[in-house]
C-alpha positions, -999 to 999 in steps of 0.1 A, spaced: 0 0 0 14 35 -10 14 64 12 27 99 16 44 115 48 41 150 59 61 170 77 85 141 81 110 151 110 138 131 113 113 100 101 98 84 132 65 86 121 79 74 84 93 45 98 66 34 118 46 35 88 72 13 67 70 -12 97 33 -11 95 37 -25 54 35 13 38 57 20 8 62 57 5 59 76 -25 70 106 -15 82 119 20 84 157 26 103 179 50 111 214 48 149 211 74 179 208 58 194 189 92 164 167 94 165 160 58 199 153 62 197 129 88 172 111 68 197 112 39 224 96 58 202 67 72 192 59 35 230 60 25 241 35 57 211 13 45 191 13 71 167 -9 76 130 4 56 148 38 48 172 26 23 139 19 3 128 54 5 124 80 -19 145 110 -21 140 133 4 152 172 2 142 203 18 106 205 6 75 229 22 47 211 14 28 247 7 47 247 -25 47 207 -34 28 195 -67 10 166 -59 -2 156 -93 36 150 -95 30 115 -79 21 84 -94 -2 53 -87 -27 54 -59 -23 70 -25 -39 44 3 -24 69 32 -14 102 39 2 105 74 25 132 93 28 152 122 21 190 115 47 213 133 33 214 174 43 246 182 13 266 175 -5 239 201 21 229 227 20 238 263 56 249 258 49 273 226 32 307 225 -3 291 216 -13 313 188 -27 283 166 -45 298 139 -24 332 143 11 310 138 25 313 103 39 274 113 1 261 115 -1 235 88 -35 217 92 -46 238 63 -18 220 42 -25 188 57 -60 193 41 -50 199 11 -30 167 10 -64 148 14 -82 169 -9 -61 165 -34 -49 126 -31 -77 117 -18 -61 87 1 -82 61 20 -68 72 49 -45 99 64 -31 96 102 -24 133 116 -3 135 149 2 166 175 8 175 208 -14 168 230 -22 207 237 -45 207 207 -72 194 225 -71 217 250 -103 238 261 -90 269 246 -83 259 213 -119 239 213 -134 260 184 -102 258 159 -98 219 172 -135 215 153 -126 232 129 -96 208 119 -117 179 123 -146 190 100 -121 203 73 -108 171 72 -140 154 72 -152 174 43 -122 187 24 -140 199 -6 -154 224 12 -126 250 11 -124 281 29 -131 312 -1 -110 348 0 -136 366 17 -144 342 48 -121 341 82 -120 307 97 -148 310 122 -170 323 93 -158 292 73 -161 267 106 -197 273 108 -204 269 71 -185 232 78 -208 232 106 -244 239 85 -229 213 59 -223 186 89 -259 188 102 -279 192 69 -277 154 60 -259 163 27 -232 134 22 -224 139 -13 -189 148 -28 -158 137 -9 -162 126 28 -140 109 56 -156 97 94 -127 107 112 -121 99 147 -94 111 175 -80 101 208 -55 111 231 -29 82 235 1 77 261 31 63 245 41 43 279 7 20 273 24 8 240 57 1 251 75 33 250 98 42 278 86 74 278 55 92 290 46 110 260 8 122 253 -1 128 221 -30 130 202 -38 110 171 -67 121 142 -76 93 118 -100 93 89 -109 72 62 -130 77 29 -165 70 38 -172 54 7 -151 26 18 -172 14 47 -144 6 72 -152 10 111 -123 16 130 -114 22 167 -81 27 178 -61 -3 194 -61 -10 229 -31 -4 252 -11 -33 256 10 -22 285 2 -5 322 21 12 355 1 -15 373 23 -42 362 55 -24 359 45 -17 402 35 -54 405 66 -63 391 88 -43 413 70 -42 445 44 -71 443 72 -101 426 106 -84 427 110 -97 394 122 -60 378 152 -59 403 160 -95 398 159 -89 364 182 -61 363 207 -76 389 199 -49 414 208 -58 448 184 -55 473 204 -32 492 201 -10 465 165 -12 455 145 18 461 119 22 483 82 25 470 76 67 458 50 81 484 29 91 459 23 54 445 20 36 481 -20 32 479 -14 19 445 10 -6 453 -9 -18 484 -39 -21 464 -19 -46 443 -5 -62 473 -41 -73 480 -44 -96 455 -36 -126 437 -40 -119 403 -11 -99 385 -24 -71 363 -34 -77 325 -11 -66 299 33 -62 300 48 -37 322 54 3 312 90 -1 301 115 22 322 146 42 314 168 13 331 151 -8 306 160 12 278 193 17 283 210 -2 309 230 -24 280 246 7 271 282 15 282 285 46 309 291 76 282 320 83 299 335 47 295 362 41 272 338 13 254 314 47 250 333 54 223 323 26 205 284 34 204 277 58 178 261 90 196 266 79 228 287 109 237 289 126 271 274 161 272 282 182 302 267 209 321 233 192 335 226 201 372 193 199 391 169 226 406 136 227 419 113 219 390 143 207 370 148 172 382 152 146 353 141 117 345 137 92 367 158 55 362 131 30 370 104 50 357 93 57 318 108 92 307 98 124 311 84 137 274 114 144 255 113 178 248 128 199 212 150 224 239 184 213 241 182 208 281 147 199 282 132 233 300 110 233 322 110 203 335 143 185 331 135 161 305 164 156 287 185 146 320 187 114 339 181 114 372 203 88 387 194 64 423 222 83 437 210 120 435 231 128 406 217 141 373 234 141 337 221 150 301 209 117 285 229 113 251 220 111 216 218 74 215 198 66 247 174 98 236 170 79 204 168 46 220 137 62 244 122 70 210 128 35 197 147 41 168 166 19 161 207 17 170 215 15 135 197 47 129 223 74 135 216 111 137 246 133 122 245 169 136 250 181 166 237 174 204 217 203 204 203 202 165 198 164 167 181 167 204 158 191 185 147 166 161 140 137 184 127 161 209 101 165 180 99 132 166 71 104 168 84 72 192 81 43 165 61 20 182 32 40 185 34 56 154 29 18 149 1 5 165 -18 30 149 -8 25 111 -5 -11 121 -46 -8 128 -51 15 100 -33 -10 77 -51 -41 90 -87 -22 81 -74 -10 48 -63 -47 39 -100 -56 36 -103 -36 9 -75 -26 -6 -65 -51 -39 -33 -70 -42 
């Protein structure tokens, strides 16, 4: 099945779709470093990317889609967060780096059987309610285009007169969204993010997004109910940390019973990256962009990431402000900056995929980038409904 990405990134969101059985016909990107790192994956011969098109600075305001041959089944990306995220000046609409209009016209104009949109979780917030519809009924009617003499409230409730009228002519897509955690599908990382999927009504497909397939109650039950997260990680029990304060009642609850929770365990930090040589090691040096970076310190509200515990969200700044999420905060009270390859590794790229620029440029990228395996589960549903109707 063919597909086009959006507003690729450094290609997380591209290569979960190549996992999911997507062969891309185009994939589009307006940075030069991001295109660059996606350039130097394809010349290593990594994995799905050395099968991928060309890939050059490209905005997709000024890309010809009638350029493209054979049929477009998806059309997937994640438009630039900014206008929307918590840590951004939350202009939306007002923000010359909104692209939901251009991921419109992508459908309008391929008219795939399905796109996959992905953003911070910020655009579902209350204040952005009205422009939130609005993105979801343009993309459920994208025929309906905005004219030169409307603004977008003035187009939103023309969208919204179409919607309740009954009229289903022309071209249509029952879209759906949710809000999914990337630690429920195996992420070390708790990252919220909020996913919009559509496909053409004509085709008939009902679709619900999957199901989580891992929990915090089994990673507690497994370090506080079995000990089998310690023992699995050679940790002494000396050394094993006490229960946090906040997560006592939770952990006694689980205590109480017999049955261990449904589902595998939120994967941690240590479980990301304990195989990996200290980056300050002489075998460091060995691991492509596993280099120490100095100059991480602690302050209140600036803490880290936890060891045991899924990540922080990975954020674009080079030293994670606000919050300290690009640090590791280690059992003994000491914090350093994560490196390029565990950052990568809590993004689940894969180690062969290696990111040429530097700490703070490549940070920026994966900071903004889709973690692969739940960029996956959802193209892995969407590509198990379109299968039904999609001809070999």
């Amino acid at each position: 099945m063919n597909s086009v990405e959006l507003f690729a990134g450094a290609g997380g969101l591209a290569l979960a779709a190549s996992e999911a059985g997507f062969r891309h016909l185009a994939i589009l990107e307006r940075d030069k470093y991001a295109c660059h790192t996606i350039l130097e994956n394809r010349r290593r011969g990594v994995a799905y990317v050395s099968e991928w098109p060309e890939v050059e600075p490209t905005d997709v305001r000024e890309f010809d889609y009638s350029r493209l041959t054979g049929p477009v089944h998806l059309v997937s990306g994640g438009p630039p967060c900014q206008p929307f995220s918590l840590g951004g000046k939350h202009r939306a609409y007002k923000d010359s780096r909104d692209m939901f209009p251009e991921a419109v016209r992508a459908v309008r104009e391929l008219q795939p059987l399905a796109f996959v949109f992905e953003n911070v979780r910020g655009l579902v917030r209350a204040s952005f309610a009205s422009y939130f519809e609005y993105i979801l009924l343009q993309l459920q009617y994208p025929e309906i285009t905005k004219r030169s003499d409307e603004d977008w409230p003035e187009h939103l409730a023309r969208l919204e007169r179409h919607h309740t009228s009954g009229r289903r002519r022309g071209l249509r897509y029952n879209v759906v969204f949710q809000v999914l955690n990337a630690a429920d599908f195996g992420v070390p990382q708790r990252r919220e993010r909020v996913f919009i999927v559509g496909f053409r009504s004509d085709l008939d497909i009902r679709y619900s997004f999957p199901r989580p397939t891992h929990s915090l109650d089994r990673l507690l039950w497994s370090q506080y109910v079995t000990g089998e997260y310690w023992d699995r990680h050679e940790v002494a029990t000396r050394d094993r940390p006490e229960p946090p304060a906040r997560l006592r009642p939770r952990i006694e609850k689980l205590r109480g019973t017999l049955v261990p929770p449904e589902g595998e365990a939120w994967r941690t930090v240590r479980d990301a990256i304990s195989d990996l040589p200290d980056p300050l090691s002489r075998e460091a040096r060995l691991i492509p962009n596993h280099e120490f970076n100095p100059g991480a310190r602690a302050y209140p509200g600036h803490t880290g990431s936890p060891l045991d515990e899924p990540a922080k969200t990975l954020k674009a700044g080079a030293h994670g402000v606000p919050g300290g999420e690009n640090m590791l905060a280690l059992p003994d009270g000491t914090v350093r900056y994560f490196t390029v390859r565990e950052s990568a590794r809590l993004q689940m790229f894969p180690d062969a995929f290696y990111f040429p620029g530097s700490w703070t440029e490549t940070m920026r990228q994966l900071g903004n980038a889709v973690p692969t395996a739940l960029g996956r589960a959802v193209l892995s549903s969407v590509a198990a409904r379109l299968r039904s109707v999609v001809k070999d």
